[in-house]
MARMARVO-872583 format. One record per residue (C-alpha): x, y, z negated; residue in three letters. Coordinates in nm, 2 decimals. Each point is the difference from the previous one (the first is absolute). Layout:
<sites>
east; north; up; lomi
X; Y; Z; ALA
...
</sites>
This chain:
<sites>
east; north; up; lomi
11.20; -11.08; -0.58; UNK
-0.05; 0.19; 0.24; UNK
-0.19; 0.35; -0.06; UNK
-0.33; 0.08; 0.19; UNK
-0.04; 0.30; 0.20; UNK
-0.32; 0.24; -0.11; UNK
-0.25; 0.09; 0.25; UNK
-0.18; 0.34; -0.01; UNK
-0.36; 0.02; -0.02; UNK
-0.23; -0.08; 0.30; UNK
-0.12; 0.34; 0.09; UNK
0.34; 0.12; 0.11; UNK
0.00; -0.25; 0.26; UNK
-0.33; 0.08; 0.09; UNK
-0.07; 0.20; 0.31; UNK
-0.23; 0.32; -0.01; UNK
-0.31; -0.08; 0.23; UNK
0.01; 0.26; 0.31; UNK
-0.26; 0.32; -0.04; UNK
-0.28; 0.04; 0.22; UNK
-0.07; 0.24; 0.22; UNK
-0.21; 0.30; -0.06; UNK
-0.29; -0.03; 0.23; UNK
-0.16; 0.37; 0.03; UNK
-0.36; 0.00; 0.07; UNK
0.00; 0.18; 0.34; UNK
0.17; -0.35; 0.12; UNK
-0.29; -0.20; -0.09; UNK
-0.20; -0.11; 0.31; UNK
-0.38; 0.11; -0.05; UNK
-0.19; -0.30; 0.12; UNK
-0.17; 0.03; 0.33; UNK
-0.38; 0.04; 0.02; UNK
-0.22; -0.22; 0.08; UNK
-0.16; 0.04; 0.38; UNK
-0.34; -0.21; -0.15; UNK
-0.08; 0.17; -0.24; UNK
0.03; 0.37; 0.14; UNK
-0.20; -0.14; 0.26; UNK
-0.31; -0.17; -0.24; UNK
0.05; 0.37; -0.17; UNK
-0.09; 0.19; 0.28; UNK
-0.30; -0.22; 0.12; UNK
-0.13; -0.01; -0.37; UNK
-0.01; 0.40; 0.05; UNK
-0.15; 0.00; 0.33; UNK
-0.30; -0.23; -0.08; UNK
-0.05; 0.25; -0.32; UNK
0.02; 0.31; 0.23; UNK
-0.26; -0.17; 0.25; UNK
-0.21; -0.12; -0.31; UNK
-0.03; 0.37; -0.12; UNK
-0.05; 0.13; 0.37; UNK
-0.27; -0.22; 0.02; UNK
-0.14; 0.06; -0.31; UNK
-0.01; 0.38; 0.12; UNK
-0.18; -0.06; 0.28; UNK
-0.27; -0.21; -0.12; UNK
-0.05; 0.23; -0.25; UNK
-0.01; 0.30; 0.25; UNK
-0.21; -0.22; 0.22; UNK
-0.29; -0.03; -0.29; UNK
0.01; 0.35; -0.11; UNK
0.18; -0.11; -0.33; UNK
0.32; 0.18; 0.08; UNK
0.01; 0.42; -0.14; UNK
0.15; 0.22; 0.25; UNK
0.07; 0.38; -0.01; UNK
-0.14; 0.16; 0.32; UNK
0.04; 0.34; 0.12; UNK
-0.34; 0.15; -0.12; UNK
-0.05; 0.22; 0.34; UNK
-0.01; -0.33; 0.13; UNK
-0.33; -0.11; -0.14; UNK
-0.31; 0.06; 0.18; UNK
-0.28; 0.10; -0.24; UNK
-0.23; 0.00; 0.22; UNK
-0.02; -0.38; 0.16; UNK
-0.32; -0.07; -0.15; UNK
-0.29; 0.18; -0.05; UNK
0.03; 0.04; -0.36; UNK
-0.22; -0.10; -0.30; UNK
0.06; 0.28; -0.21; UNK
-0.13; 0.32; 0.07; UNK
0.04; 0.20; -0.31; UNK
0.27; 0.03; -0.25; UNK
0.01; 0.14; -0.38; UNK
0.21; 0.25; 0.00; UNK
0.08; -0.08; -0.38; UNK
0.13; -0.36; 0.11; UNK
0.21; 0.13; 0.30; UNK
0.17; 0.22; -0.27; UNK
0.07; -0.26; -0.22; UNK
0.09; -0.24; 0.26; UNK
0.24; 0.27; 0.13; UNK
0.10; 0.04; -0.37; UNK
0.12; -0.39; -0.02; UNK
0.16; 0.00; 0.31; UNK
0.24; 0.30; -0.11; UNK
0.09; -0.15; -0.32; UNK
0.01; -0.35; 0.04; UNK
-0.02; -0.08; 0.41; UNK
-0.20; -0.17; 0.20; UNK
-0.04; -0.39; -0.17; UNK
-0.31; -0.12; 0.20; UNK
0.12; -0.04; 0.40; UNK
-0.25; 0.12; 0.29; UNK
-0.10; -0.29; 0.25; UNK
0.09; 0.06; 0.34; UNK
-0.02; -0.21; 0.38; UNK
0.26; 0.10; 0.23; UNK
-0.11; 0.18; 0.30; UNK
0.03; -0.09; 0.37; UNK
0.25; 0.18; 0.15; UNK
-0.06; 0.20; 0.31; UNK
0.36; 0.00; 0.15; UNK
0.33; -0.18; -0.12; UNK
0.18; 0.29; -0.12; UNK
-0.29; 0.09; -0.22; UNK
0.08; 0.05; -0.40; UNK
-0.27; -0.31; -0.22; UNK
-0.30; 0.18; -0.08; UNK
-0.23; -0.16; -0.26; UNK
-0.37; -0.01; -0.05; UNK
-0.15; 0.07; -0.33; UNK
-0.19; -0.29; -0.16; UNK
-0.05; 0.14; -0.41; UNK
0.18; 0.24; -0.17; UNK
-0.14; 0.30; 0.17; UNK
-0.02; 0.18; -0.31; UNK
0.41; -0.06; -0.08; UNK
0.12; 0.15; 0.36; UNK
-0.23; 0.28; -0.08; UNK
0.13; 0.03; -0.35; UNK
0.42; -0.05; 0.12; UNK
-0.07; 0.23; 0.30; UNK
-0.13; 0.28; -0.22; UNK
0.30; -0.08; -0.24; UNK
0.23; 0.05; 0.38; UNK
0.13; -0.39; -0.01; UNK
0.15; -0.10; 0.25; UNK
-0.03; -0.39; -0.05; UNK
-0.26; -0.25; -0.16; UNK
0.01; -0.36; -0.08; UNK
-0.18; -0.19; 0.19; UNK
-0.12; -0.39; 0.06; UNK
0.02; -0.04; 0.40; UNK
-0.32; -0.27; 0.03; UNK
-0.15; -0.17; 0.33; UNK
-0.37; 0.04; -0.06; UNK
-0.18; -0.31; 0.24; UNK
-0.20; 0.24; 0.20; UNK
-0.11; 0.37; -0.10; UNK
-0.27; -0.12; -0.17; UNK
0.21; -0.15; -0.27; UNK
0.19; 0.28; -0.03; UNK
-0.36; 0.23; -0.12; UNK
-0.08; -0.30; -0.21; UNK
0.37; 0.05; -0.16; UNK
-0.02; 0.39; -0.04; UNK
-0.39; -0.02; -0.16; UNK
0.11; -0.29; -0.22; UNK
0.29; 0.22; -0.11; UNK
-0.20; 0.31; -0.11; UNK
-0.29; -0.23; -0.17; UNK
0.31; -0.13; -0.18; UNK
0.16; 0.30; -0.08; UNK
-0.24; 0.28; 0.01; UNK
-0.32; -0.07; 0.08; UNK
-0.22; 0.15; 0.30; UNK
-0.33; 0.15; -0.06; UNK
-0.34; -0.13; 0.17; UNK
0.02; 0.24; 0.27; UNK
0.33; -0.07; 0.06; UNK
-0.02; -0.34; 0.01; UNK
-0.30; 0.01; 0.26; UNK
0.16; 0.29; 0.17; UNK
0.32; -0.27; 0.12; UNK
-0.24; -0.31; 0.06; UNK
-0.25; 0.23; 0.28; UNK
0.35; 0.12; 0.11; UNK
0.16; -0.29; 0.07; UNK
-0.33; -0.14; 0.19; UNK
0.04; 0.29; 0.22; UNK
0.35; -0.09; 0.08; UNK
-0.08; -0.32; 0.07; UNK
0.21; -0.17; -0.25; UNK
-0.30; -0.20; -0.12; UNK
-0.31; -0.06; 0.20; UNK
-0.27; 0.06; -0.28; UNK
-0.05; 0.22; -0.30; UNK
-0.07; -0.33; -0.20; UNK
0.36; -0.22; 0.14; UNK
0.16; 0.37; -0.06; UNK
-0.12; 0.00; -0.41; UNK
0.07; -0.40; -0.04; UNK
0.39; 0.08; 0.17; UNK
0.04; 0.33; -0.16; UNK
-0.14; -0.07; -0.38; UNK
0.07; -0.41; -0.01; UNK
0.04; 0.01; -0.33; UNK
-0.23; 0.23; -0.14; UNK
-0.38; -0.09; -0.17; UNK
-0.29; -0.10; 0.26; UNK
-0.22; 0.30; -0.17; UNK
0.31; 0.25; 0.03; UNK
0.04; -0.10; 0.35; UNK
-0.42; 0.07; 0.08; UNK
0.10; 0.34; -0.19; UNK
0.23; 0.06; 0.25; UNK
-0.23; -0.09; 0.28; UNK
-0.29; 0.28; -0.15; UNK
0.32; 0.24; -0.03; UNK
-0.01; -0.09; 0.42; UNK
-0.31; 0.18; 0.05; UNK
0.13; 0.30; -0.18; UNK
0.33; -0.03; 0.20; UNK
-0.17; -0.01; 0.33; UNK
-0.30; 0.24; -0.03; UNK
0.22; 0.28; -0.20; UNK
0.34; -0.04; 0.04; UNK
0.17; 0.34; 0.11; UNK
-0.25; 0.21; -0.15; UNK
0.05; -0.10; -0.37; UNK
0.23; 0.26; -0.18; UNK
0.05; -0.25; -0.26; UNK
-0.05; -0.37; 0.07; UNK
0.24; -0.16; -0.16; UNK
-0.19; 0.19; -0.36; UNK
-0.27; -0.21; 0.10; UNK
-0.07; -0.26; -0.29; UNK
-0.19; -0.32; 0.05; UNK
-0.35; 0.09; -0.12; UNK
-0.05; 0.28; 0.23; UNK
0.18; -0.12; 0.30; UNK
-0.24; -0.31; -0.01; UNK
-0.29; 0.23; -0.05; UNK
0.13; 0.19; 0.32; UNK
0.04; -0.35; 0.18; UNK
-0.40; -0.06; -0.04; UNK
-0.09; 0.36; 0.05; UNK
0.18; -0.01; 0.31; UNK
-0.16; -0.33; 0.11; UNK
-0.34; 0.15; -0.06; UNK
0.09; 0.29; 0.24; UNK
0.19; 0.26; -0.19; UNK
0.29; 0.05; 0.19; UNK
-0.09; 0.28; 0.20; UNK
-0.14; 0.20; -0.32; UNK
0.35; -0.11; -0.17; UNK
0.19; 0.13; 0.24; UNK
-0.14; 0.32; 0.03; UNK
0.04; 0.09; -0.33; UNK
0.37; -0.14; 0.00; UNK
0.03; 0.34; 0.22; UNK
0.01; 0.21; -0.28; UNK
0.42; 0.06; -0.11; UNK
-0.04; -0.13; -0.37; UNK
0.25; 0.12; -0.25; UNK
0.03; -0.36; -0.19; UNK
-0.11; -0.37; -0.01; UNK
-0.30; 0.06; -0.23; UNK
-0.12; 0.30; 0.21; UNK
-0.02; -0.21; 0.30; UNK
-0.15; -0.30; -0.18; UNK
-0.26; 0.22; -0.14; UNK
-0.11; 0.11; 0.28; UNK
0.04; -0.37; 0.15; UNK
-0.27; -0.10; -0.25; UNK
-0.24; 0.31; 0.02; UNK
-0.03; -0.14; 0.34; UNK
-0.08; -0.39; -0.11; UNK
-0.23; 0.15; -0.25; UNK
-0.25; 0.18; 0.26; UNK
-0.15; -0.06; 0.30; UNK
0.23; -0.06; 0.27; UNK
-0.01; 0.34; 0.22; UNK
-0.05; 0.04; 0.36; UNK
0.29; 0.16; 0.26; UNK
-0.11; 0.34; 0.08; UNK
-0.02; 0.13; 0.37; UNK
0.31; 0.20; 0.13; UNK
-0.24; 0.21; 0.19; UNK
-0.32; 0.04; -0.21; UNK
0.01; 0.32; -0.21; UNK
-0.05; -0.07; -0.34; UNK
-0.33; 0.03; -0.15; UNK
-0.04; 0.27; -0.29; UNK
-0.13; -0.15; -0.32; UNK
-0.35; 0.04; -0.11; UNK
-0.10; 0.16; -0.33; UNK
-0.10; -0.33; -0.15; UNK
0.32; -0.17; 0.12; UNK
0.24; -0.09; -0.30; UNK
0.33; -0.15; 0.03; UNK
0.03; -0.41; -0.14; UNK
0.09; -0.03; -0.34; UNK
0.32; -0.10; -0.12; UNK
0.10; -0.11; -0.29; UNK
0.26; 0.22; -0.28; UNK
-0.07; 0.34; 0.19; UNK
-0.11; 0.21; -0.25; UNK
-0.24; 0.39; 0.12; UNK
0.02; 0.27; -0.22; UNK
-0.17; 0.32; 0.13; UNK
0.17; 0.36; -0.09; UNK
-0.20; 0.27; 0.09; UNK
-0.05; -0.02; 0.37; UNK
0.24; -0.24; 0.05; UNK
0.07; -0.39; -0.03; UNK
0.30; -0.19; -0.18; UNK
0.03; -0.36; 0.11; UNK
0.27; -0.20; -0.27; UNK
0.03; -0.33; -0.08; UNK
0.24; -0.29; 0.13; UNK
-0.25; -0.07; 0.29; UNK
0.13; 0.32; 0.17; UNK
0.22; -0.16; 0.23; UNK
0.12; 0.07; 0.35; UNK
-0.34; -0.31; 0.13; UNK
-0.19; 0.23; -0.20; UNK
0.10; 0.36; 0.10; UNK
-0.02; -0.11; 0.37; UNK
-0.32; -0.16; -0.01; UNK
-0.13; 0.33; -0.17; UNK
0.16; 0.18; 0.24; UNK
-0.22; -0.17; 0.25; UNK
-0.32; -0.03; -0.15; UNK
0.03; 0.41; -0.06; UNK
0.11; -0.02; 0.44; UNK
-0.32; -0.20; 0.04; UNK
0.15; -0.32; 0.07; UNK
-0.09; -0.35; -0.10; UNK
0.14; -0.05; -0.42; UNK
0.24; -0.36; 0.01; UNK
</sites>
């Protein structure tokens, strides 16, 4: 029998499967962009860029966008202003706030016609005088402001008197003061369309107020020392005074320089509280008193007599009273 040959095991026959080749990562291709989508990437960004533009301008357009204007820009004086006196102890602290903390409330401005191309933007002053005044003092040189386009000037003394009633509120006088000025500049054609613009929003009896404070305005303004002092009672007793004929006698004792508001209202009432004195001749000589003549009586003077002489005290010795003395002892008529 015949003897069988042995066969080796399987693996030796078996071939090794080649290696593959190492593939280094600098020879893989990157894969090539996409022309759509860069495309729909750059109109996505140019609708959001016109979105925000537009958004910018509407709001600039309605006065809702804060900008920071040069503040030699900003003419103070575009309106006639409202205000015409300011505590000093408020300008300190606004002045105060503004240094520590800067300005948080913007100014409202319109921007100003230009007279020439080249011309820098000038802007007129709407409310906020009291800020400029305040930054200026502080030496700002810019302000925030909200560039607005009032419908006609009117609107834009309706905005500024709204914002102080707001804010800080006007006094009588100074509220009738604005309405008789604003007649005169023709921006309304009555005292009574000026009030119902100007104080819309106000009472019906603080707006009759208002109108009494008129006759003040217009038979005194200029020679009051003090009107802004002038509190509601008195200035609607002055308002009838005047309307029974007063005016003249008001104003001649409103020549007098008075050191204070209550000096000058005394003497305002000394007047209300006699009879209502007659202008004297420029060329008359004045007549000398007789011996029975005694000057009017007026109230909180107190006479004490020291030897040969007299001692007048009291709070009734005011400036009304020492010049009406002063006349009465030059002959002339006693207010």
């Amino acid at each position: 029998m015949a003897k069988r040959k042995r066969l080796g095991p399987v693996e030796a026959f078996a071939a090794a499967p080649p290696a593959a080749p190492e593939v280094k990562a600098a020879e893989v291709p990157a894969p090539s962009s996409v022309p759509i989508a860069a495309v729909a990437g750059d109109s996505a960004a140019a609708n959001a860029l016109a979105e925000v533009t537009s958004a910018l301008e509407a709001a600039r357009a309605e006065g809702r966008l804060v900008q920071k204007l040069p503040l030699d820009r900003i003419v103070t004086d575009y309106l006639i202003r409202d205000r015409l006196a300011v505590d000093a102890g408020e300008m300190t602290a606004l002045r105060e706030s503004l240094a520590a903390r800067g300005q948080q409330m913007p100014i409202d401005v319109l921007a100003l016609p230009r007279s020439h191309p080249g011309q820098a933007p000038r802007y007129g002053l709407i409310s906020g005088w009291r800020r400029v005044t305040a930054l200026r003092a502080l030496g700002a040189d810019t302000v925030l402001a909200r560039v607005i386009a009032p419908e006609s000037q009117a609107a834009a003394y309706e905005a500024m008197v709204e914002e102080n009633e707001i804010r800080v509120g006007l006094s009588y006088y100074e509220r009738a003061r604005i309405v008789m000025r604003a007649v005169a500049e023709g921006i309304y054609p009555s005292k009574k369309q000026a009030q119902l613009a100007l104080f819309a929003h106000v009472s019906r009896a603080k707006r009759s107020k208002i109108g009494s404070f008129g006759v003040v305005v217009e038979a005194l303004d200029g020679a009051l020392q003090f009107p802004t002092e002038i509190g509601e009672r008195l200035g609607l007793e002055l308002a009838r005074a005047i309307d029974a004929g007063q005016g003249d006698a008001f104003r001649a004792v409103l020549e007098t320089d008075y050191p204070n508001a209550a000096a000058e209202q005394a003497a305002l009432r000394h007047v209300m509280a006699g009879p209502n004195p007659r202008p004297r001749a420029v060329s008359a000589p004045p007549a000398r008193p007789s011996s029975t003549a005694t000057p009017k009586s007026w109230p909180g003077v107190e006479l004490r007599e020291e030897g040969t002489g007299l001692t007048l005290s009291g709070e009734g010795v005011t400036p009304a009273f020492k010049a009406a003395l002063k006349a009465w002892l030059a002959g002339a008529p006693v207010p």
